[in-house]
C-alpha positions as CSV (number, residue, x, y, z in Angstrom):
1,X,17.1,-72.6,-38.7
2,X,18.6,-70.4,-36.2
3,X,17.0,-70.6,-32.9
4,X,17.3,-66.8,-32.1
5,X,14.7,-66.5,-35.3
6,X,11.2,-65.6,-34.1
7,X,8.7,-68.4,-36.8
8,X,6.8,-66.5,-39.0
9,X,2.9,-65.4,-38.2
10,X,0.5,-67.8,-39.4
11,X,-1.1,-66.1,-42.6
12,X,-5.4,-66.7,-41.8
13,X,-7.7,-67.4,-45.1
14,X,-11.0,-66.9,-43.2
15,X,-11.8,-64.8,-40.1
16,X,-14.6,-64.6,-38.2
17,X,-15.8,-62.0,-35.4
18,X,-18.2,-63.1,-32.3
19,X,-19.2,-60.7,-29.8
20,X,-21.2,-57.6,-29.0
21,X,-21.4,-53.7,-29.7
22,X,-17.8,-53.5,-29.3
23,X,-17.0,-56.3,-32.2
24,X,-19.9,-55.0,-34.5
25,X,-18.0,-51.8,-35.0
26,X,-20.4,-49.2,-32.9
27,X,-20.0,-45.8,-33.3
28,X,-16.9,-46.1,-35.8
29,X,-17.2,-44.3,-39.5
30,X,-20.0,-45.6,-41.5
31,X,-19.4,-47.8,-44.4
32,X,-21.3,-46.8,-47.7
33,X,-24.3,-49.2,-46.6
34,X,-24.8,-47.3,-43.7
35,X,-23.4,-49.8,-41.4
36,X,-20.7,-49.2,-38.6
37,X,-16.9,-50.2,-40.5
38,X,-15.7,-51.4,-36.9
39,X,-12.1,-52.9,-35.8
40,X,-12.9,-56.0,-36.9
41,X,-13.7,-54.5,-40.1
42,X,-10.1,-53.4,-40.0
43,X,-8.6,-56.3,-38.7
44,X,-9.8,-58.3,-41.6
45,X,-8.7,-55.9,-44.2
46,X,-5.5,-56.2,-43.2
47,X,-5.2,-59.6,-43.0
48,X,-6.7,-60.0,-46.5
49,X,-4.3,-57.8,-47.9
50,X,-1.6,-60.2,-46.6
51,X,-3.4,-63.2,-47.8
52,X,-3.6,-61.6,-51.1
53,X,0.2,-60.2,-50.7
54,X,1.6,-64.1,-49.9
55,X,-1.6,-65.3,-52.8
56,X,-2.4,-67.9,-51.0
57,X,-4.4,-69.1,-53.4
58,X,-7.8,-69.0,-52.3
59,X,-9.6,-65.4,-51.3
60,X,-9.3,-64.1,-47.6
61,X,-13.1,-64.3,-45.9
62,X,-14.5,-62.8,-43.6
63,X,-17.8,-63.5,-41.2
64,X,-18.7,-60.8,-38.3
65,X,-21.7,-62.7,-36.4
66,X,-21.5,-59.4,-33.5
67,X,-24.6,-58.1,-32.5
68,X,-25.1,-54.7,-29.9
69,X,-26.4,-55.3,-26.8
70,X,-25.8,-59.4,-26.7
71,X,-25.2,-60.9,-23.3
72,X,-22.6,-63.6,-22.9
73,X,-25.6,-66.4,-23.1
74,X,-27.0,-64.7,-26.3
75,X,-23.9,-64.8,-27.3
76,X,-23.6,-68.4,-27.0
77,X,-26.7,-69.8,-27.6
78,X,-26.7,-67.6,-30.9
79,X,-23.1,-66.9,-32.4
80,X,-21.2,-70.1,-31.4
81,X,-22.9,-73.0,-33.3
82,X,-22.8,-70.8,-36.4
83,X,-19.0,-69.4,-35.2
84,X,-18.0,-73.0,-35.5
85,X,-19.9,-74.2,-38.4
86,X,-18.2,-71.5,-39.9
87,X,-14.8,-73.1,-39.1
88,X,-12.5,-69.4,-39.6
89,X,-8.7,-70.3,-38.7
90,X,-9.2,-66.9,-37.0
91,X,-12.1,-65.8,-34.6
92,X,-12.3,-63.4,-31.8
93,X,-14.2,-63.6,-29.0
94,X,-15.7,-60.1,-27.1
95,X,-18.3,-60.6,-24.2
96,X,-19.2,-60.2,-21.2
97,X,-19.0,-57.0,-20.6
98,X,-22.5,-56.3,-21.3
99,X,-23.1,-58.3,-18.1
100,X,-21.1,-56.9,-15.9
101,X,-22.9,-53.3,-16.3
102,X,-25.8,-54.7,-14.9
103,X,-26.5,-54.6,-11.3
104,X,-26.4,-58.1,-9.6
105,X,-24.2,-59.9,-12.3
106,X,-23.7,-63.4,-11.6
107,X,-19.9,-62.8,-12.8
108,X,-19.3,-67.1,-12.1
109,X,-22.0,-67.5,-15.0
110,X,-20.5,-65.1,-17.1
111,X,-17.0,-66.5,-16.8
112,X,-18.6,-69.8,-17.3
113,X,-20.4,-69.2,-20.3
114,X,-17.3,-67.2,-22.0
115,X,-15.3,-70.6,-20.9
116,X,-17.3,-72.6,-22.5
117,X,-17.9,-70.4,-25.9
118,X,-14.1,-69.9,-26.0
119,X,-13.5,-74.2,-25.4
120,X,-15.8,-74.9,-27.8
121,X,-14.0,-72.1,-30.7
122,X,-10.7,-73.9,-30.1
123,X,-11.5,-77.3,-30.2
124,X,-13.1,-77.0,-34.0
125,X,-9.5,-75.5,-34.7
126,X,-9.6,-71.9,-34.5
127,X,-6.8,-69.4,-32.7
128,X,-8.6,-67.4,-31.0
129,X,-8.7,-63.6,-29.5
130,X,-9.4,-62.5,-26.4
131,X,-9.6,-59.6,-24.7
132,X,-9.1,-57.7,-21.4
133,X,-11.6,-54.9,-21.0
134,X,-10.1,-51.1,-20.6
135,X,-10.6,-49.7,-17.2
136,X,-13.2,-47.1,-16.9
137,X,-12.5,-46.3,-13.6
138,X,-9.6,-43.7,-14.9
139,X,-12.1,-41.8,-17.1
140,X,-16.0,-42.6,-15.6
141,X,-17.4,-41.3,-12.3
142,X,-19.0,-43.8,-10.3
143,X,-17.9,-47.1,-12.2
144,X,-15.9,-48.4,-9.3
145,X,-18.8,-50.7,-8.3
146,X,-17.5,-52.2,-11.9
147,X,-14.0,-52.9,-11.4
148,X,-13.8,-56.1,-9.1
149,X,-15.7,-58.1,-11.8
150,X,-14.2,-56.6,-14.6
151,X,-10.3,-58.0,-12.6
152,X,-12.2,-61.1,-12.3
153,X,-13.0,-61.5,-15.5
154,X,-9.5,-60.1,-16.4
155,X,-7.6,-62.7,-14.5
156,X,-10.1,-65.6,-15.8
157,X,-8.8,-64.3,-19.7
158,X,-5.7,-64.5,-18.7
159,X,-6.2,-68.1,-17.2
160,X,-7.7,-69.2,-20.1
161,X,-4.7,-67.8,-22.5
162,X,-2.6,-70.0,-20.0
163,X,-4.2,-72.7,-20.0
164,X,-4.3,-72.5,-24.0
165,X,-0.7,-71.3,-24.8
166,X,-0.4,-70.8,-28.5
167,X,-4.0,-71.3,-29.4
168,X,-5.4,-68.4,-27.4
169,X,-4.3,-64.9,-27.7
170,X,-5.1,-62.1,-25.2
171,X,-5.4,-58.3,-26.0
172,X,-4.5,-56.5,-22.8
173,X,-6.6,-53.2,-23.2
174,X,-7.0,-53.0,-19.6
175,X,-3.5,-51.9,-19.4
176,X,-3.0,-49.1,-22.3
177,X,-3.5,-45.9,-20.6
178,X,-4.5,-44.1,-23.4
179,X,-7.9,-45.7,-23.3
180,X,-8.5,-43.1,-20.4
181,X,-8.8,-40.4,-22.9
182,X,-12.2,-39.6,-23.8
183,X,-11.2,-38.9,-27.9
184,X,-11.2,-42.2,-28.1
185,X,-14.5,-42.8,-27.0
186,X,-17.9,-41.8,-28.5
187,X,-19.8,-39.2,-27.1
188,X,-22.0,-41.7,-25.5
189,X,-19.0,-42.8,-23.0
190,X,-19.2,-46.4,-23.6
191,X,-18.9,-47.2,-27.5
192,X,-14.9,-46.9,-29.2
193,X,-14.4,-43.9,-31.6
194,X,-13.2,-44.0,-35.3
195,X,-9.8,-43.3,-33.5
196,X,-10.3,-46.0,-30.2
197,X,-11.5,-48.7,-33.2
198,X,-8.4,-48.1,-35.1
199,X,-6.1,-48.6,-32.1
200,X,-7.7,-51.7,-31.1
201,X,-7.5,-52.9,-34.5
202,X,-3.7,-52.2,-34.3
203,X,-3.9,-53.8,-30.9
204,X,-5.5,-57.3,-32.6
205,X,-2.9,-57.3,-35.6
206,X,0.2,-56.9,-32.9
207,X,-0.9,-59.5,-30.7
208,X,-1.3,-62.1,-33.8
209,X,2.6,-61.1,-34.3
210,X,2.0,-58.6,-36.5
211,X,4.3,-55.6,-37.1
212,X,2.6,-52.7,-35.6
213,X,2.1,-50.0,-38.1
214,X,1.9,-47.2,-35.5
215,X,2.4,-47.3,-31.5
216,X,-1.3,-47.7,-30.1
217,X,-0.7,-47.3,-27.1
218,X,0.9,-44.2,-27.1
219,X,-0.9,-40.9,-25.8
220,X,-3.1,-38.3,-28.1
221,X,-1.5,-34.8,-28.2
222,X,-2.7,-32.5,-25.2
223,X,-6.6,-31.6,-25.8
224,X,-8.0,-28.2,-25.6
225,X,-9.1,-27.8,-21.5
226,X,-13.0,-27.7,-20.7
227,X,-14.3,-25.3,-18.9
228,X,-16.9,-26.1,-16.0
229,X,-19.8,-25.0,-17.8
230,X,-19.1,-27.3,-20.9
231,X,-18.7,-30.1,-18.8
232,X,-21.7,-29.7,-17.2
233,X,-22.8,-29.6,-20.8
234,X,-21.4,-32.6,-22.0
235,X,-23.0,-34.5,-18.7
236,X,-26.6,-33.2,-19.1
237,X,-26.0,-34.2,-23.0
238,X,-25.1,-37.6,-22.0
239,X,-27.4,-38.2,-19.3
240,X,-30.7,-37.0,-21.9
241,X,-29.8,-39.0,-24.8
242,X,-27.5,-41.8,-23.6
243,X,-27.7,-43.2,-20.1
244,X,-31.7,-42.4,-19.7
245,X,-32.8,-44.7,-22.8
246,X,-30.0,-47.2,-21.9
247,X,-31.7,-47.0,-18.3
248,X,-35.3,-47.4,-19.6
249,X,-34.2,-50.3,-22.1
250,X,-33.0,-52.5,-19.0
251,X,-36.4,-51.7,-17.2
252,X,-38.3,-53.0,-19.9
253,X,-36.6,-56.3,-20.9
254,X,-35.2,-54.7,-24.2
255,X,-31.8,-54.3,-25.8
256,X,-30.6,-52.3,-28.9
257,X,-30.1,-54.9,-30.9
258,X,-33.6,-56.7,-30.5
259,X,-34.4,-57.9,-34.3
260,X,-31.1,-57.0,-35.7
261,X,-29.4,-59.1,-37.9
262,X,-25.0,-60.2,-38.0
263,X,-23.6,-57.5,-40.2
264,X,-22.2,-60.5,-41.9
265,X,-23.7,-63.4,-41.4
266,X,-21.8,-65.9,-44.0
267,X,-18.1,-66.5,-44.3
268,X,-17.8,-64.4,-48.0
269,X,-14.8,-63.3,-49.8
270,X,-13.8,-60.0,-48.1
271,X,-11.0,-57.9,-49.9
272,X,-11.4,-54.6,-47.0
């Protein structure tokens, strides 16, 4: 074989999705059962589409265990045992940031318990995805207090990847400026639009080797300019429906996803 020949991409039979908000689709389009499609949604589409296209001989499946609002500890305590027992050739792993927008994050804990999730994913024989968190800095007021932890926990994905050459893939989001733009974002400043799912499903496919079927990274066309006033609109908006019950669920010791169930909770036949 000529060494100048990049090997083909592995072609995944089974997939499965561990994580938060941001891996159980929130805020994308809605799929017929009223649930949130997602990019993982996507993600597995496409790769079932290329199981089916190479017919490897057994149906592509797909498992998404996210739930909103998870910590990193819920998220291992709850999602790993099952994640493994599920044994997908494919999973990818999404926390942490939850944490991190709290005030007085232990980020050594975090980093710990995303260490040890990820560990445990790879040695029952998974490649898994990671991911590097967008900056909000460029595009939120006031998040600077975020951004040292979210570098740290940047640079401990990126040790991890390392550490796991081959086995561990990394998603650099933190790096694609068009995550600044607020079109890809939903109106409540911290969930992906259908548009910001779709690029990091692009994203996901491309680092798995992928041909990317559009550039995802590049900018939107110019939007429209906002006046002051509609600003000042969109703000109040947010602040009244978004960041006010976000605020009054961490006062009172509860999360959106309190008695919600995985979207997907077995590893099923999944044809997108």
């Amino acid at each position: 074989m000529d060494e100048t020949t990049a090997a083909a991409p592995a072609v995944y039979r089974s997939y499965v999705a561990v994580g938060d908000s941001f891996t159980e689709g929130m805020c994308d389009e809605r799929l017929p059962d009223g649930r949130f499609r997602g990019w993982a949604d996507r993600v597995a589409a496409a790769l079932a589409a290329e199981a089916a296209a190479g017919r490897a001989g057994e149906p592509f499946r797909y498992a998404n265990l996210a739930v909103r609002g998870k910590l990193i500890g819920q998220i291992h305590d709850e999602q790993l045992d099952r994640a493994v027992a599920l044994g997908g050739e494919l999973v990818t792993l999404a926390g942490g940031l939850n944490d991190v927008l709290r005030p007085g994050c232990d980020l050594a804990q975090v980093r710990d318990l995303l260490g040890r999730t990820a560990t445990a994913l790879l040695a029952g024989g998974s490649t898994v995805v990671m991911f590097t968190s967008t900056d909000p800095t460029r595009r939120l007021s006031g998040s600077a207090r975020l951004l040292p932890a979210i570098l740290g926990m940047k640079a401990y994905v990126e040790e991890l990847a390392r550490e796991h050459a081959g086995r561990l893939v990394v998603v650099d989001l933190f790096s694609a400026p068009c995550f600044d733009d607020r079109r890809l974002w939903d109106e409540d400043r911290l969930h992906l639009s259908p548009e910001g799912h779709r690029r990091v499903a692009a994203a996901v496919l491309e680092a798995l080797g992928r041909p990317a079927g559009f550039d995802w990274r590049a900018p939107l066309p110019p939007a429209p300019p906002r006046g002051r006033a509609e600003r000042l609109r969109a703000d109040l908006h947010w602040l009244r429906i978004h960041l006010g019950p976000w605020i009054g669920r961490r006062l009172t010791g509860r999360s959106s996803g309190d008695g919600l169930a995985p979207k997907r909770a077995e590893l099923l036949p999944y044809e997108g």
